[in-house]
C-alpha positions as a Markdown table, in Angstrom:
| # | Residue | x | y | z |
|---|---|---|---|---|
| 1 | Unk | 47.4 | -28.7 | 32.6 |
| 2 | Unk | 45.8 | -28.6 | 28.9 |
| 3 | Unk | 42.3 | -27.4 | 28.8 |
| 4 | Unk | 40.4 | -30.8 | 27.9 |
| 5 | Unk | 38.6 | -28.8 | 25.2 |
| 6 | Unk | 41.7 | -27.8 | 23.5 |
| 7 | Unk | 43.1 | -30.9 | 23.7 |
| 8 | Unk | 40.0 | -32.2 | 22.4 |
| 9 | Unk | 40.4 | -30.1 | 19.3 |
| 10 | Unk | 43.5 | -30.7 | 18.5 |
| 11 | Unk | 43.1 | -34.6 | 18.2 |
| 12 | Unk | 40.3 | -33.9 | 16.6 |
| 13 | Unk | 42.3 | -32.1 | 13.8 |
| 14 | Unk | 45.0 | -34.6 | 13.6 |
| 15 | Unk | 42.0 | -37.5 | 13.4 |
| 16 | Unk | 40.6 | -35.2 | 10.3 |
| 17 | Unk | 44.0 | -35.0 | 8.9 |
| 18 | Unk | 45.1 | -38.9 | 9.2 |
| 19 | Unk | 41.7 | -39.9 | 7.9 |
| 20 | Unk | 41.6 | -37.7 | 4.9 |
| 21 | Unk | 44.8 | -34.8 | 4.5 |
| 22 | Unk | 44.0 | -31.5 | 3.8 |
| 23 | Unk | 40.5 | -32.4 | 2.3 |
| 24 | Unk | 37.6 | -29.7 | 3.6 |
| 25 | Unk | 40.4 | -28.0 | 5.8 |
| 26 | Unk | 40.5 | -23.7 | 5.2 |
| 27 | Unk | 44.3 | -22.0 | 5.3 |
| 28 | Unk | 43.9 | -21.1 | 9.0 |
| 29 | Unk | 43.6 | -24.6 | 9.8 |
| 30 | Unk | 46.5 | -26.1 | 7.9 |
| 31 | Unk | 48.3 | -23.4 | 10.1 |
| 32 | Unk | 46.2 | -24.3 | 13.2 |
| 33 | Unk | 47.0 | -28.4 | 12.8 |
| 34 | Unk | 50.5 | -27.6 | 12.3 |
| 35 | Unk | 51.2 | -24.9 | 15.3 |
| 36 | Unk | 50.0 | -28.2 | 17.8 |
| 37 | Unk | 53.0 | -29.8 | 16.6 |
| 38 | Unk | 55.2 | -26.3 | 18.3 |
| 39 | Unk | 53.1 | -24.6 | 20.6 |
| 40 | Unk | 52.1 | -26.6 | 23.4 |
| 41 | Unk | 48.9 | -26.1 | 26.2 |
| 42 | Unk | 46.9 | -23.4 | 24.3 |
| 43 | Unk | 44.6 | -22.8 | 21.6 |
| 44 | Unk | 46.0 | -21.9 | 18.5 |
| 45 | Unk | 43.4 | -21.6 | 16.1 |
| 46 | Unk | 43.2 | -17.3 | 16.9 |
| 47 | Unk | 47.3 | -17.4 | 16.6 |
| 48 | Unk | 46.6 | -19.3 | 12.9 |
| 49 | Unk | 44.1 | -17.2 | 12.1 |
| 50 | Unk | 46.2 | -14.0 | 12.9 |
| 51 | Unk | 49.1 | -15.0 | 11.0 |
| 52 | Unk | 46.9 | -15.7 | 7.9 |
| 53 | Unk | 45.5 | -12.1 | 8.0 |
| 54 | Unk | 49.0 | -11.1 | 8.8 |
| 55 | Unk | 50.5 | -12.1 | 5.5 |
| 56 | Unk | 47.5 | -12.9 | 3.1 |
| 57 | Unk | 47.9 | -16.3 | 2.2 |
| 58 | Unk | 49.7 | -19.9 | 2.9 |
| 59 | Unk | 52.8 | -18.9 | 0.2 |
| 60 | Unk | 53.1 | -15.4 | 2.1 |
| 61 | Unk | 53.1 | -17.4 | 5.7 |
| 62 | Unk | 55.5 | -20.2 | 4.6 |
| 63 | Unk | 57.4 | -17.5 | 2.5 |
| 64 | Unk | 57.6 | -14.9 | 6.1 |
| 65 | Unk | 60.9 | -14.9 | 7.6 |
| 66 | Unk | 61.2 | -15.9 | 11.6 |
| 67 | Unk | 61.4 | -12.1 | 12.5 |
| 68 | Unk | 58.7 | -11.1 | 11.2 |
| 69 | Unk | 56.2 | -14.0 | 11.7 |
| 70 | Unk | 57.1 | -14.4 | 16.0 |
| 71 | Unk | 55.6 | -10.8 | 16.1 |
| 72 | Unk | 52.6 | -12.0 | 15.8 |
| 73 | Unk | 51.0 | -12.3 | 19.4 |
| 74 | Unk | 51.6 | -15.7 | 20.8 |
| 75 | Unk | 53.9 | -17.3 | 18.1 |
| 76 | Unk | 57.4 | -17.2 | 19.8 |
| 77 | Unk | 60.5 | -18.2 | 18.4 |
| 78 | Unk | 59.4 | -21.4 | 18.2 |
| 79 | Unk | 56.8 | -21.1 | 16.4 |
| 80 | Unk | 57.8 | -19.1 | 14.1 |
| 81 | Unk | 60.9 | -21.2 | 13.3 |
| 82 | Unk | 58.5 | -24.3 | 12.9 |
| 83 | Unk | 56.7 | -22.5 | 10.2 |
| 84 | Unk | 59.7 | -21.7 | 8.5 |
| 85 | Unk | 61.0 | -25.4 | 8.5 |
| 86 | Unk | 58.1 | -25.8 | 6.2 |
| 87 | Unk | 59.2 | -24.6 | 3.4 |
| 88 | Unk | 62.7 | -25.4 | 3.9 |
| 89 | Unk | 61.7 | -29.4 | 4.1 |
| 90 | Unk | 60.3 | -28.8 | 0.6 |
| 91 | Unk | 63.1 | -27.1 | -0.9 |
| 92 | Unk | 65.1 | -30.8 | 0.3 |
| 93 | Unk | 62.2 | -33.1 | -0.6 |
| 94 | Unk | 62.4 | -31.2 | -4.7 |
| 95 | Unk | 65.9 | -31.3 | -4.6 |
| 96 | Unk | 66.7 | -34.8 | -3.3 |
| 97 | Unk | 63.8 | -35.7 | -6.2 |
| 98 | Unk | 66.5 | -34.9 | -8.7 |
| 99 | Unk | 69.9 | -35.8 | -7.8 |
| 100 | Unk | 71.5 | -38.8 | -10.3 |
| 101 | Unk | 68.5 | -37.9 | -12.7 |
| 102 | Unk | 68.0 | -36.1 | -15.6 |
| 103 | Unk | 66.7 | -33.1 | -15.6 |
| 104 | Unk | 65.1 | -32.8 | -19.0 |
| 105 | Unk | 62.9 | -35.8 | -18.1 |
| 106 | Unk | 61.5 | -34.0 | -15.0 |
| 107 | Unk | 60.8 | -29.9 | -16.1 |
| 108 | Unk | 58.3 | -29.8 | -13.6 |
| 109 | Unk | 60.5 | -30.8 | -11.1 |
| 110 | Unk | 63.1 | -28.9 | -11.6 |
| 111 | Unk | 60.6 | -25.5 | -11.9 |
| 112 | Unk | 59.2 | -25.9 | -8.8 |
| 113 | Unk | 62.8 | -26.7 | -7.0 |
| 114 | Unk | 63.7 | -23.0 | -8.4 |
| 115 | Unk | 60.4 | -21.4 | -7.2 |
| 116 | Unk | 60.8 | -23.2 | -3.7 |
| 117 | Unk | 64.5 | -22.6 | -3.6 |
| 118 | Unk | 64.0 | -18.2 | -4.6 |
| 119 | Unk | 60.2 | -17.3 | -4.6 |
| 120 | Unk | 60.0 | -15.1 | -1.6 |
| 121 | Unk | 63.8 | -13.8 | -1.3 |
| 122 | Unk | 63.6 | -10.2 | -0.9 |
| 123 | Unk | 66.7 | -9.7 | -2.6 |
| 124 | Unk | 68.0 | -10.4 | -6.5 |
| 125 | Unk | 69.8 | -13.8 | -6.5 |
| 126 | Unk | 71.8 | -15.8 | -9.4 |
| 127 | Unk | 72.9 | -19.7 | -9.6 |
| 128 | Unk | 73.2 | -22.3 | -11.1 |
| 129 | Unk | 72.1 | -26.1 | -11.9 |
| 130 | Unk | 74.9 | -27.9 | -12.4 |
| 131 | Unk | 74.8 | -31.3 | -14.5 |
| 132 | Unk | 77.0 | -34.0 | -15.9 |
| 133 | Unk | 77.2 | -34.8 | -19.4 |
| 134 | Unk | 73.8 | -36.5 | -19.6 |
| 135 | Unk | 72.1 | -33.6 | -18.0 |
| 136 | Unk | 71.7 | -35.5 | -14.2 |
| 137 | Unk | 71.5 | -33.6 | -11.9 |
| 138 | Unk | 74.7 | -32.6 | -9.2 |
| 139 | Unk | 74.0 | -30.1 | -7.5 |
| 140 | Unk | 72.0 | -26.7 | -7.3 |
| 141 | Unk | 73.5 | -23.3 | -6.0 |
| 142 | Unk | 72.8 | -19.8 | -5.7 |
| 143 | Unk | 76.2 | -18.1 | -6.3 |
| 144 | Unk | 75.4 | -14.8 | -5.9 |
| 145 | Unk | 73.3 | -12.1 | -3.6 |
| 146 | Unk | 72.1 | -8.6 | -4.2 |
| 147 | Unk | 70.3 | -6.2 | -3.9 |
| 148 | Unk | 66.5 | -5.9 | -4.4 |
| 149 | Unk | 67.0 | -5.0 | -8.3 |
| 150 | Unk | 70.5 | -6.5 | -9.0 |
| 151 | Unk | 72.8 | -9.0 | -8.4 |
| 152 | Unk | 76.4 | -8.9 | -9.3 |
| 153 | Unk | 77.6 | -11.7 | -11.1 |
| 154 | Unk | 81.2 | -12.9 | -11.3 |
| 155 | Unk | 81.3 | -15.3 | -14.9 |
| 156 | Unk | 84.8 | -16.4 | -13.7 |
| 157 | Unk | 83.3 | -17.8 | -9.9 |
| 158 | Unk | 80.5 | -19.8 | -11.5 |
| 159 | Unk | 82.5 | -21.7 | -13.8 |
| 160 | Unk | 85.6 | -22.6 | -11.0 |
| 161 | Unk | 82.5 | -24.1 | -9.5 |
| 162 | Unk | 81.6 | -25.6 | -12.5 |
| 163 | Unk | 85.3 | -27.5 | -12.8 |
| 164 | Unk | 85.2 | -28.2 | -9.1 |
| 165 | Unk | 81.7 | -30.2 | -9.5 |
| 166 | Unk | 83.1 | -32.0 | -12.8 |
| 167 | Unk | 80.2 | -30.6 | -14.6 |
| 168 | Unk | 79.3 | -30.6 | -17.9 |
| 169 | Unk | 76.1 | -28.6 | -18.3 |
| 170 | Unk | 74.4 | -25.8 | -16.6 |
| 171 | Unk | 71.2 | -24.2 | -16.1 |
| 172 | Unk | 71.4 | -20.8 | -14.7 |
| 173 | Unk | 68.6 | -19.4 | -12.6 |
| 174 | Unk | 67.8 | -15.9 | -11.2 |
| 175 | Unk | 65.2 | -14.1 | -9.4 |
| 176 | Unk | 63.1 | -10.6 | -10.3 |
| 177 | Unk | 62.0 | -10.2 | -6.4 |
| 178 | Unk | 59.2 | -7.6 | -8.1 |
| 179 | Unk | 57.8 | -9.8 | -10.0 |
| 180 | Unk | 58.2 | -8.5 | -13.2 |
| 181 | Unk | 58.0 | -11.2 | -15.9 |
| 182 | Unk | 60.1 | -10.8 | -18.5 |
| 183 | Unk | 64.1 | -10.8 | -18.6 |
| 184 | Unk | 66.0 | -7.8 | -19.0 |
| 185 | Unk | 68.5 | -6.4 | -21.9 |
| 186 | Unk | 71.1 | -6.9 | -19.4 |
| 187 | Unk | 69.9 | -10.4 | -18.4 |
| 188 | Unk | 70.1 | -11.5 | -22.1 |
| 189 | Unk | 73.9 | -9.7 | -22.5 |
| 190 | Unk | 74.8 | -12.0 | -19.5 |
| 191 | Unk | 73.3 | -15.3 | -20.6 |
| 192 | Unk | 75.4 | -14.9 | -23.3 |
| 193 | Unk | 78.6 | -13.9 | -21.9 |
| 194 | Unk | 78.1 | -17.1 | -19.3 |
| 195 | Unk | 77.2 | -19.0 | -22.7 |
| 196 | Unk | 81.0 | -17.7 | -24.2 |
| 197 | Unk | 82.9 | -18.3 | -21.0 |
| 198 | Unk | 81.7 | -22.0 | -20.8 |
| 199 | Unk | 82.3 | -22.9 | -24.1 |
| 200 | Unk | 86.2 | -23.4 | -23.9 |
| 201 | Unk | 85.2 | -25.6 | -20.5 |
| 202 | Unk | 83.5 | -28.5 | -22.6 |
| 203 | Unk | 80.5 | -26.7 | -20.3 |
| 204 | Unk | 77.3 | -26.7 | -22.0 |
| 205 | Unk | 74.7 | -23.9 | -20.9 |
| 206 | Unk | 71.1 | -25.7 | -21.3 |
| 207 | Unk | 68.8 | -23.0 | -20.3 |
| 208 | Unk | 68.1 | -19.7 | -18.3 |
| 209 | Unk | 65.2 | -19.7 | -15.8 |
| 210 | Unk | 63.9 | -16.5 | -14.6 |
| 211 | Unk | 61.8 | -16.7 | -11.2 |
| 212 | Unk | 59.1 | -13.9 | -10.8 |
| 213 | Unk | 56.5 | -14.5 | -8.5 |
| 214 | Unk | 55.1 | -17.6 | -8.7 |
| 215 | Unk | 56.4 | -18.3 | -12.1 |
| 216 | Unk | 59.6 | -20.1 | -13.4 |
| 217 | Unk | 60.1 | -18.8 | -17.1 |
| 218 | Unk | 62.9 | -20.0 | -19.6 |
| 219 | Unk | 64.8 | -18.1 | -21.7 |
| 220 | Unk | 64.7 | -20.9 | -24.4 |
| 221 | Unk | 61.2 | -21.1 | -24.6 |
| 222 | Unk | 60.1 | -17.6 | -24.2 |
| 223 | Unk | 63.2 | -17.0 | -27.1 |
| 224 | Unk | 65.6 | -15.1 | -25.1 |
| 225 | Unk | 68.0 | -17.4 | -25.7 |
């Protein structure tokens, strides 16, 4: 049976929610609300409260990979999957924003899809947005896993996907899991070389975006490219 005061709460949260979203709610009881919906019959407002010590804030919970987070006393695998699913639904929801559409009428958008789809990785990733000839979006991919500080990058493997997905324009994306904001020597030598090896493809490269942190930064308008 579920204690009638912790069942009690827990409507009471969903009322708050349903009558007003997130409004007056703290961190550990966005996580609180949403660990009702995967851990049944207990309280949860010390697991939320633990996790959000744990890893410091919502970004850092959401961001927290199932291994780590269903150490934390009570979670479970469960749990800790649920949490995870949160940022994954996002990462859908941006991307299903922009398919057909074009991305240069939506930068935004197409910034936070990036930061969704890399912020967080522990690890040095490259891709690619893929367009048609009036910039709409296909598809977006990451091509290409490293190590914390590099990636390796094979020109030739991008742009056979590039011909496979008919495209006609691409923005590359990559990640800086440190943080550090500002493209390297070697990321501007191989913007350019992906910028040389589309050319005789009809493939147009429309931009860079660097992902560091919690910024997306592009190599046109910073003028690294």
């Amino acid at each position: 049976m579920v204690d009638e005061s912790v069942q009690g709460h827990r409507e009471r949260l969903r009322l708050r929610f349903s009558e007003s979203g997130f409004d007056g709610f703290h961190d550990y009881e966005i996580l609180e609300l949403l660990l009702t919906y995967a851990i049944p019959r207990v309280d949860v407002k010390p697991i939320a409260k633990a996790i959000l010590q744990a890893f410091g804030t919502l970004a850092g919970v959401f961001d927290a990979p199932v291994s780590e987070l269903k150490q934390i006393k009570g979670m479970g695998e469960k749990g800790a999957v649920f949490l995870t699913l949160i940022r994954q639904v996002e990462v859908r929801y941006l991307a299903s924003d922009l398919l057909g559409k074009s991305i240069f009428d939506r930068p935004d958008k197409v910034k936070a899809h990036l930061r969704m789809l890399v912020q967080g990785r522990g690890m040095e990733c490259f891709g690619a947005i893929f367009t048609d000839q009036q910039h709409r979006h296909i598809a977006t991919q990451v091509m290409f896993e490293g190590t914390v500080d590099r990636a390796v990058v094979y020109p030739r493997n991008l742009m056979k996907r590039a011909l496979e997905l008919d495209a006609k324009g691409m923005i590359l994306f990559h990640n800086h899991p440190g943080g550090t904001a500002r493209a390297s020597d070697e990321d501007i030598a191989l913007t350019k070389r992906m910028e040389e090896a589309s050319l005789p493809l009809d493939i147009k490269l429309l931009d860079h975006f660097l992902v560091a942190g919690t910024d997306v930064l592009s190599f046109k308008e910073n003028g690294w490219f």
